[in-house]
C-alpha positions in Angstrom: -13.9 -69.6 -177.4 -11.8 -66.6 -178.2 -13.7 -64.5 -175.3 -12.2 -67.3 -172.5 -9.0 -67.3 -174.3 -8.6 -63.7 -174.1 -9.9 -63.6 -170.2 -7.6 -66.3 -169.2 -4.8 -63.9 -171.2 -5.9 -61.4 -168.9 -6.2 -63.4 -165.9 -2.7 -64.5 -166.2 -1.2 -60.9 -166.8 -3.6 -59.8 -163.4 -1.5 -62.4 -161.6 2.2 -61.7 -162.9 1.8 -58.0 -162.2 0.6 -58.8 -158.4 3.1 -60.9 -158.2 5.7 -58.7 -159.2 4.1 -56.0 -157.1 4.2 -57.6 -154.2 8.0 -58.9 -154.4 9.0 -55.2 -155.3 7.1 -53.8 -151.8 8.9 -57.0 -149.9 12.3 -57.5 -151.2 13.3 -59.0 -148.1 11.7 -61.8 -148.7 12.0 -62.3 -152.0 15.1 -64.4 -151.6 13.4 -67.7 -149.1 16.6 -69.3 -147.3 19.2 -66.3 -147.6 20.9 -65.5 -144.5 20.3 -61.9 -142.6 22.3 -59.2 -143.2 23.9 -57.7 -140.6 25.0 -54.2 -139.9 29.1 -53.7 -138.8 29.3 -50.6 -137.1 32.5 -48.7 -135.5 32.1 -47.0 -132.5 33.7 -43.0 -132.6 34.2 -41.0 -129.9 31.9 -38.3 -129.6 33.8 -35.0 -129.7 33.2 -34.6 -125.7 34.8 -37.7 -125.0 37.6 -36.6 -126.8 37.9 -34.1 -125.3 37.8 -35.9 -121.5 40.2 -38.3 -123.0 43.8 -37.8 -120.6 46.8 -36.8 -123.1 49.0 -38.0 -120.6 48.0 -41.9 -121.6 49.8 -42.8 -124.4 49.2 -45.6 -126.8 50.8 -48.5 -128.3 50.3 -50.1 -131.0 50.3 -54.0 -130.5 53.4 -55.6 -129.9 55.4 -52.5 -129.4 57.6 -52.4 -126.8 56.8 -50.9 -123.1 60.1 -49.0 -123.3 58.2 -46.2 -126.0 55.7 -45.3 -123.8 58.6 -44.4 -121.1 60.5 -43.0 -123.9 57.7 -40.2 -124.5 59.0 -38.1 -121.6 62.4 -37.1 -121.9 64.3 -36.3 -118.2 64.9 -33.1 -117.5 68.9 -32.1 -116.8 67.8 -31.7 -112.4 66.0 -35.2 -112.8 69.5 -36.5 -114.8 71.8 -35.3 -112.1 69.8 -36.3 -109.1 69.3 -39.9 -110.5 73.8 -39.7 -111.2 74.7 -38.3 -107.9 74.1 -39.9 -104.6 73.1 -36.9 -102.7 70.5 -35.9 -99.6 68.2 -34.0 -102.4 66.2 -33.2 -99.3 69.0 -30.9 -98.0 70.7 -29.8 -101.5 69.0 -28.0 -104.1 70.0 -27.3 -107.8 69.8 -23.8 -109.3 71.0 -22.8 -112.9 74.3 -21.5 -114.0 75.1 -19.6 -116.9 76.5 -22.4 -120.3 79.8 -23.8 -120.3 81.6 -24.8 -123.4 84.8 -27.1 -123.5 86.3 -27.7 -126.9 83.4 -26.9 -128.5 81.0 -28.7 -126.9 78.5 -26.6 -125.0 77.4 -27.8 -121.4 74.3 -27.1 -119.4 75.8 -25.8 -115.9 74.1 -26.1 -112.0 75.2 -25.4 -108.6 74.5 -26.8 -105.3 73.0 -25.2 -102.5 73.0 -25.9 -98.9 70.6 -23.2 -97.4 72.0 -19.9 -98.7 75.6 -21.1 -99.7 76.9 -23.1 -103.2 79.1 -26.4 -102.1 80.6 -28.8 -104.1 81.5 -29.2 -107.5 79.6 -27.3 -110.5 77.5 -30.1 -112.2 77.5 -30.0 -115.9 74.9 -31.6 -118.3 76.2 -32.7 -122.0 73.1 -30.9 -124.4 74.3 -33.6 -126.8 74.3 -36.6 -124.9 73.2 -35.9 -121.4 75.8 -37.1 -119.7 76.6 -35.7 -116.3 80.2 -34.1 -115.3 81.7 -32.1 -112.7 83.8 -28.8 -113.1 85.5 -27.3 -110.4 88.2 -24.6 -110.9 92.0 -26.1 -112.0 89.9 -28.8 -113.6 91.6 -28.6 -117.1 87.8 -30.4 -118.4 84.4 -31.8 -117.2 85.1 -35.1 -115.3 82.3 -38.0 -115.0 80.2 -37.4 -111.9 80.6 -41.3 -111.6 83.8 -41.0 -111.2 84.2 -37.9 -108.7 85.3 -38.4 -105.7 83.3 -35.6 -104.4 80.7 -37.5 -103.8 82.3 -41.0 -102.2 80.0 -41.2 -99.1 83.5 -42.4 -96.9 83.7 -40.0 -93.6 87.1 -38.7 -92.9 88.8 -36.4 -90.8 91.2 -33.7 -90.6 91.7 -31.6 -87.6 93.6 -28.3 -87.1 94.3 -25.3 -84.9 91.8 -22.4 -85.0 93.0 -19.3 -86.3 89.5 -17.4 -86.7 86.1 -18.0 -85.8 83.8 -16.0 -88.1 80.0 -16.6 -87.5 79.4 -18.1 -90.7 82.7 -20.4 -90.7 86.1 -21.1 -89.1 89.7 -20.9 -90.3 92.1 -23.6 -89.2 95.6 -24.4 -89.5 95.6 -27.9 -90.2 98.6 -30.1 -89.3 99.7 -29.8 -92.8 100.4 -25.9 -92.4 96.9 -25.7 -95.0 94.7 -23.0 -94.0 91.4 -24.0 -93.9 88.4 -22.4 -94.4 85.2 -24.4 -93.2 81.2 -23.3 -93.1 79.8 -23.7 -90.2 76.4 -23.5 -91.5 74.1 -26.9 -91.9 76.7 -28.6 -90.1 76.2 -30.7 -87.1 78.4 -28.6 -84.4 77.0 -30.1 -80.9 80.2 -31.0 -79.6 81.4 -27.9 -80.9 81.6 -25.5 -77.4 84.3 -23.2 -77.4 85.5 -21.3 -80.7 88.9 -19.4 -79.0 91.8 -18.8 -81.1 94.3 -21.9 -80.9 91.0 -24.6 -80.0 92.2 -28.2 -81.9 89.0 -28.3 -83.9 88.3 -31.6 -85.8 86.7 -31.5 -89.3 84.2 -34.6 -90.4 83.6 -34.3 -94.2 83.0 -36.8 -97.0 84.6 -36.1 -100.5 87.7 -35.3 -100.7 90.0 -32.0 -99.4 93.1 -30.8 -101.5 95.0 -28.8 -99.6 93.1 -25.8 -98.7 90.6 -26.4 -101.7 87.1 -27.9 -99.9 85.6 -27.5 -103.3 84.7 -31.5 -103.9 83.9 -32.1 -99.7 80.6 -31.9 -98.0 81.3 -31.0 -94.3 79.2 -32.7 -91.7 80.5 -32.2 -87.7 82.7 -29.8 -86.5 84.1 -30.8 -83.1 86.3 -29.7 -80.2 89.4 -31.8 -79.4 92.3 -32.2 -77.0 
């Protein structure tokens, strides 16, 4: 009697440790109904595709305004004055002048070019708030490019006698008793055919002419008339 008692014992024990055996080589199916486990991963950028990634794309976080992205790239003081001044940008370059400072306040300075020669008004840049002026000289400051004249696309006239024709530009009398000095350079003269001293030669120009100052006018025809 105590022999089967003790091999039962034993038989029992055999069983729990199989048993337990088993569920520690299996654990995943120890647990009958539990749901699979599944594995979140994140993608990362391998460190080549970094590196192909364009630094010229910039990125917004959601729900932040379009404006930031166009913000990233400031203007530079050329692409500030060509957006303010209505001008043939084709025809007229910009070149750098040196600083200008006005009651303290410091001012980035450009000149325009037509071919070989500076016309119009210095343009001045704010380097506090970007703003663009004009400056000519007798101005007693920088005025608002908005608001000069100098570049009012209205075509006017003026027309006086010739008192020299230089090859580069004219001198006239004008009715006024002004003398004149005008380029002739980049200026339409077709209907321009004789230069002698005491010619009525009309002037076509848009801005404005004080005088004899042709600082703030942009001179387009030069013609011959009776």
């Amino acid at each position: 009697m105590k022999k089967a008692l003790v091999f039962a014992i034993i038989a029992v024990m055999a069983l729990a440790t199989g048993f337990f055996a088993y569920r520690y080589a299996n654990p995943e199916t120890s647990r009958s109904g539990a749901a699979p486990r599944v594995a979140i991963t994140r993608s990362v950028p391998s460190s080549s595709e970094a590196a192909d990634a364009s630094p010229s794309e910039d990125i917004l976080e959601p729900g932040s305004s379009p404006a930031l992205k166009n913000s990233a790239r400031q203007q530079t003081d050329p692409e500030r004055i060509m957006a303010a001044i209505d001008l043939d940008w084709k025809k007229f370059t910009l070149k750098p002048s040196p600083t200008k400072v006005f009651k303290d306040k410091a001012y980035s300075v450009y000149d325009i070019w037509n071919e070989d020669y500076v016309v119009g008004p210095k343009i001045l840049v704010d380097q506090s708030s970007r703003n663009v002026f004009t400056w000519a000289p007798g101005d007693a400051s920088p005025i608002s490019a908005a608001k000069d004249m100098a570049f009012d696309k209205t075509l006017r006239t003026i027309t006086g006698i010739l008192k020299d024709g230089a090859m580069m530009s004219i001198v006239l009398t004008t009715d006024n008793g002004n003398s004149l000095t005008v380029r002739r350079l980049g200026v339409d003269t077709s209907r321009l055919t004789s230069l002698k001293a005491g010619d009525r030669i009309k002037v076509t120009y848009t801005g404005v002419i004080s005088g004899s100052d042709t600082t703030r006018a942009f001179i387009t025809k030069l013609e011959n008339v009776s």
